[in-house]
N, C-alpha and C positions, 0 to 999 in steps of 0.2 A: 615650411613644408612639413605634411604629415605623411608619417608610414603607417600605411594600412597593416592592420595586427589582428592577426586569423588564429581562432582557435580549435584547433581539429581534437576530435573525440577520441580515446583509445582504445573503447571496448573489443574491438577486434582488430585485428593484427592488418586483414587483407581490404578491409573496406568499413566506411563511415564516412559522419557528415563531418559538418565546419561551420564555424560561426563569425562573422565580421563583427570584431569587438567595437563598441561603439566609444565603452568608457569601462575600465577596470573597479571595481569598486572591492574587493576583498581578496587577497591568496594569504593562507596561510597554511602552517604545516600544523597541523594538532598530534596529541598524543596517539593520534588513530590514522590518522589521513590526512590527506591532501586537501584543501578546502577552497575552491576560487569560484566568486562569482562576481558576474560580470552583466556592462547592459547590451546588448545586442540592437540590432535596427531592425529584424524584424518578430523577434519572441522574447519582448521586455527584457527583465532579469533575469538569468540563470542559473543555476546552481550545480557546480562539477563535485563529484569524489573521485579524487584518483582518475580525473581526466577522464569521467563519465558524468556522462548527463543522467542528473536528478529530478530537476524541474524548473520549467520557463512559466515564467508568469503566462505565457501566452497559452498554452494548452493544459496548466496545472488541471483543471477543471475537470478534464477525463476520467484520467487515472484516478483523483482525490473521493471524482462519485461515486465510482463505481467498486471503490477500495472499501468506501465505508456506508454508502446506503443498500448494496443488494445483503452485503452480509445481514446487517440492522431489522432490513426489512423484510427479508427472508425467515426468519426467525421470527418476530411478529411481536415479540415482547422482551428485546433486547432491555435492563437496564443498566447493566453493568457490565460494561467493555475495557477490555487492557488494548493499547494501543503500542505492539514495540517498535522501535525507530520511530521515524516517521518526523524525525526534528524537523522541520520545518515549521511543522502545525497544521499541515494544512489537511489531515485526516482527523486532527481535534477537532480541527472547526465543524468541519462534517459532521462527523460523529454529535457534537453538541447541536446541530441544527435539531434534532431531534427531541423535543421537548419530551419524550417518554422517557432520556437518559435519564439516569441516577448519578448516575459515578461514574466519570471518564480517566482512566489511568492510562501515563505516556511513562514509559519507560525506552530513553535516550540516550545511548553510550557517552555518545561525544556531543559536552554543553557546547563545546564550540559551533556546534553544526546548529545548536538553539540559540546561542549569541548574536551567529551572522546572522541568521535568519531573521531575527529581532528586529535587529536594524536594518538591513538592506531588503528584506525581501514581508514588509510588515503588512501587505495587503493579504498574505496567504497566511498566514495563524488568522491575522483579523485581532477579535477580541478575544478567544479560545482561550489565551494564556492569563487572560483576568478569569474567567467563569467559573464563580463559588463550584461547582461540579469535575473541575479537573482539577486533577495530582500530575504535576510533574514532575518525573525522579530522570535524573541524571546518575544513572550508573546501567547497569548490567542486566539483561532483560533474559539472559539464561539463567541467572541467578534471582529473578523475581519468580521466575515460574516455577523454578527447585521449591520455592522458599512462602508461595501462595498458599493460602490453603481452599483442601479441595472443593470444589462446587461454587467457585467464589466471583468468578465472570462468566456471563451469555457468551459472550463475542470477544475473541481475541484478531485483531487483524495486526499482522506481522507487514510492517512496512521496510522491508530490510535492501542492502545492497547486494549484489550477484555473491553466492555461495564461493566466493573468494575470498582471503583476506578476515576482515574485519566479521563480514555477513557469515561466514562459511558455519559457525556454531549455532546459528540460527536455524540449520537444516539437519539437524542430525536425530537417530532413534529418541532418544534421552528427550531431547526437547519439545518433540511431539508428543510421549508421552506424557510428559507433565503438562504440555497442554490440555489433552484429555483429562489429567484429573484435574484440574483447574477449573475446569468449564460445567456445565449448572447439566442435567437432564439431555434438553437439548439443544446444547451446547454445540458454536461452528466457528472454526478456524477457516481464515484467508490468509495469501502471503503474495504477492509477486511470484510469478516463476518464469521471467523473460519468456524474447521474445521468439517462439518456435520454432520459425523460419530458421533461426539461426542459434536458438539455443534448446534446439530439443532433449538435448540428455538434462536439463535443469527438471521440465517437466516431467519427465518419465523418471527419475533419481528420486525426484523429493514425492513424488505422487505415490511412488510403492513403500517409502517411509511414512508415509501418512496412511496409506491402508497395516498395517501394524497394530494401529489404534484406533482408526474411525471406522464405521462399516459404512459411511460411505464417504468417497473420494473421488471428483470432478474438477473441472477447472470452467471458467468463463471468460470472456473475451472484451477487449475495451482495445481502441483504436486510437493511438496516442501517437500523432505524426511524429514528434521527438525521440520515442521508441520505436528508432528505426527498424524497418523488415516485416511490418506486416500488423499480426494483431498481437499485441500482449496478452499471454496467459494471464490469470488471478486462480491461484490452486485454494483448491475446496474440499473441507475436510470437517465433515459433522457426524453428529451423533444420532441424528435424525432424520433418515433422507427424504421424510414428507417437505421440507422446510423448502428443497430443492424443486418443490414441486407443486408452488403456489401458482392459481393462476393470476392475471394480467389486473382482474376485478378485485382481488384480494388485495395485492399488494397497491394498484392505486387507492384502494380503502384507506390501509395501512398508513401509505405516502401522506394521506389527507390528515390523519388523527397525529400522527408527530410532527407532522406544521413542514415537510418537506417537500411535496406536491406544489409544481410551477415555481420552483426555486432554483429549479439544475439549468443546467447550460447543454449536458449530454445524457442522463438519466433520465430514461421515465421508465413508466411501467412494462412498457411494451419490448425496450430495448430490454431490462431486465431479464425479463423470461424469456425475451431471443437470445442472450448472452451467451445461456447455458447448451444453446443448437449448434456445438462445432463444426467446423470443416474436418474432411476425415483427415486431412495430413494433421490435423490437433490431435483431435481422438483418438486416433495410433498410437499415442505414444500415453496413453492413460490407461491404469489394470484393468485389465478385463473383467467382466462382475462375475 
């Protein structure tokens, strides 16, 4: 006889999802956090921190496009990107689809969170972790931006966890800053900023910390069923707000000369440039120009 073994989410106290574990395949406690992942029956493999969902094999695809080709392609001649968190791999990958890349640098607190992922979850790095063009460092990604020098990446996309805990030095004055000097001309910053519905002060917090530094500051939209409550922000933060403002012919150009055009699963050109057309309950909560 089997006991069925459910794994409920914690991100919020009063409501969330659950998963019917199919087959436990990793927990451990790392120097940082909590680490379990597991197979599920209907969204492959999953990856928890601290008993939040990171990503299901089943819709990794969303969030991973849209994290790392509107920045990429928005800018137009990204070739040198820092990628921080983002252990899994699955925004290297991304990011390296792009034969324009130069240098892809991941900067990953916790190797643990690059170990499981190794092994259990080896469809989403892919190859990324062999390709002559990525660095990946295991340590402190507040401490690689102090410590860059300036003008030295296009594109930084911050793949972090909720402004708690481990993530929470990811969002502060200091670290936007040194994003800024870090970043080439024009130069753009992305990050997660959950999800509105129900994490509106994340987006309006880190959005007003980000106009400090960049004169312009937006967010865009991607629809990631496992991110529960609606649509996930992606806060936007550049140096150049033409970059914001390519049209649909441009960037499928774009799409075509870095070899990632008819490869997505949720990106194209079109969804791109509607990303950035919020609902006003988004938009409310972004500085006013």
């Amino acid at each position: 006889m089997t006991t069925e073994s459910w794994v409920n989410e914690t991100l919020y106290a009063e409501w969330g999802q659950r998963f019917l574990v199919k087959r436990e395949l990793a927990h451990v406690k790392s120097e940082f956090q909590d680490i379990r992942i597991f197979e599920s029956h209907l969204h492959g493999r999953v990856m928890l921190l601290d008993g939040v969902v990171q990503i299901t094999e089943a819709d990794e695809f969303v969030y991973q496009e849209m994290l790392a080709h509107v920045p990429l392609l928005a800018h137009g001649d990204a070739r040198r990107v820092l990628i921080i968190g983002a252990g899994d791999g699955g925004v290297l990958r991304r990011v390296l689809q792009h034969r324009t890349v130069e240098k892809a640098v991941m900067v990953e607190i916790d190797g643990e969170v690059i170990r499981l992922a190794k092994e259990h979850l080896p469809a989403i790095g892919g190859d990324a972790w062999t390709d002559p063009r990525a660095t990946v460092i295991v340590g402190d990604g507040i401490d690689h931006v102090r410590k860059a020098e300036a003008g030295s990446y296009d594109v930084i996309i911050v793949d972090s966890t909720d402004p708690i805990g481990v993530g929470e030095v990811l969002f502060t004055d200091e670290f936007y800053a040194n994003c800024a000097r870090i970043l080439s001309d024009r130069g753009l910053v992305v990050n997660q900023c959950g999800v509105p519905f129900m994490q509106a002060e994340e987006l309006r917090e880190t959005s007003l910390r980000r106009a400090k530094v960049f004169p312009d500051v937006f967010a865009y939209v991607a629809a990631v069923p496992t991110y529960v409550g609606g649509f996930m922000t992606l806060g936007w933060a550049a140096k150049d707000a033409g970059c914001r403002q390519v049209d649909v012919a441009e960037i499928r150009r774009r799409a075509d000369v870095a070899g990632v055009l008819d490869t997505t699963r949720y990106w194209t050109p079109e969804i791109h440039v509607g990303a950035f057309n919020l609902p006003p309950y988004i938009g409310m909560h972004l500085p006013r120009g």
